[in-house]
N, C-alpha and C positions, 0 to 999 in steps of 0.2 A: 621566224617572221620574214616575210618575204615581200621587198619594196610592192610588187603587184597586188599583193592581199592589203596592202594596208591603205594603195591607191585605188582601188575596189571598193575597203570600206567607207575613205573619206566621199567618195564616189553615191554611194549608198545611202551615207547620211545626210551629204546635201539633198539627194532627190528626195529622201523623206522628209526634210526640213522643207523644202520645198513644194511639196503635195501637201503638208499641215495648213502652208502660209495658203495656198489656194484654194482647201476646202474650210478655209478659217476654222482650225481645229490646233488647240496646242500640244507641242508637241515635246516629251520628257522623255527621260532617260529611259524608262519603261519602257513608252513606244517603243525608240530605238533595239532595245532587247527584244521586243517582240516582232518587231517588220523585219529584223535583219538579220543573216544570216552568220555568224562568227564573231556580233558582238555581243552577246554575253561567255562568259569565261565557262568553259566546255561540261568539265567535272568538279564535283566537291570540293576535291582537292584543290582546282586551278583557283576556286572561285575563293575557298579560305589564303590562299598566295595572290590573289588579283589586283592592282592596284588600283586606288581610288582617286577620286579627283577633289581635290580642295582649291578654296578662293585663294587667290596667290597673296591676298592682301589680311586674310588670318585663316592658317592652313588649319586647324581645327573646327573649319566650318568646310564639312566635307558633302558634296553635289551630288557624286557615286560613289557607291562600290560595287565588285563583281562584275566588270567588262574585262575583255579577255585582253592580252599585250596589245595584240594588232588593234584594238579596238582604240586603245590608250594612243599607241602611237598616232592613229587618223586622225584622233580627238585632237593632240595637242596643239597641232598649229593652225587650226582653224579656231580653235581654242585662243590661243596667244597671237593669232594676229587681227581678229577682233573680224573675223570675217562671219563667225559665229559667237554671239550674246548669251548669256545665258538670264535668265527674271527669275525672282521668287515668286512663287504662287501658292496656290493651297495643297495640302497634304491630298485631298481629295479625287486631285487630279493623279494622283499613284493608287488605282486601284488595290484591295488588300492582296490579290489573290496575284499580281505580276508582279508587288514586291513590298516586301516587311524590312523595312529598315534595323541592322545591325546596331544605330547608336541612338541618344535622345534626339527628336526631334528638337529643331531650333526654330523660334519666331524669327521674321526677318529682319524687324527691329535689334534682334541680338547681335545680327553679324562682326560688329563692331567692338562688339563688348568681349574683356580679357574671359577667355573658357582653359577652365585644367582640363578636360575632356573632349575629346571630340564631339561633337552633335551633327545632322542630317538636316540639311535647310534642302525641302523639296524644288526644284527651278523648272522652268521649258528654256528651250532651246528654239533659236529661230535666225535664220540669216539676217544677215546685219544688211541694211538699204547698201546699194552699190555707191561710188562715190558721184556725185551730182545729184543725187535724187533725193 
């Protein structure tokens, strides 16, 4: 992992969170796997070892799987400093054919609720208003 690659991807994925908010189109994880280039996890093997991203507020309500390290690291602190939101929305908007979910699907009414298992609550992803606006 290489500071430039993973300031490239953060780079990458605001300007597609950005061209979403512009053509009013939302924008998911999927997208991101698809427009960009070294964020999904390379091979089989990376993608079964790939880390996922769960709500920090019940880590068994998991957003991704199958982004590649560099991907993880650019996510995290636009992630965690709120510069990027993530919303539930419908399954729908994750076409079948850019990704089949590994766990059960979760309603978003559940997030909160105790799970022994993990589940896949589908989100977009969207810059968060600057501060004054």
């Amino acid at each position: 992992m290489s500071h430039a690659t993973i300031e490239a991807l953060a780079q990458a994925i605001t300007a597609e969170l950005q061209s979403g908010a512009a053509a009013g189109q939302p924008v998911t994880f999927a997208t991101l796997q698809e427009q960009i280039e070294g964020f999904a996890a390379p091979t089989l093997p990376a993608l079964l070892m790939a880390p996922s991203l769960a709500l920090a507020r019940n880590p068994q309500v998991v957003v991704w799987v199958g982004h590649s390290e560099d991907a993880n690291e650019a996510l995290l602190p636009l992630l965690t400093s709120g510069r990027v939101r993530v919303t539930p929305c419908a399954r729908s908007l994750y076409p079948g054919a850019a990704y089949r979910p590994p766990l059960p699907l979760l309603r978003p009414d559940q997030v909160d609720a105790p799970l022994a298992a993990q589940h896949w609550l589908p989100v977009t992803l969207a810059l968060a208003p600057a501060a004054g606006n």
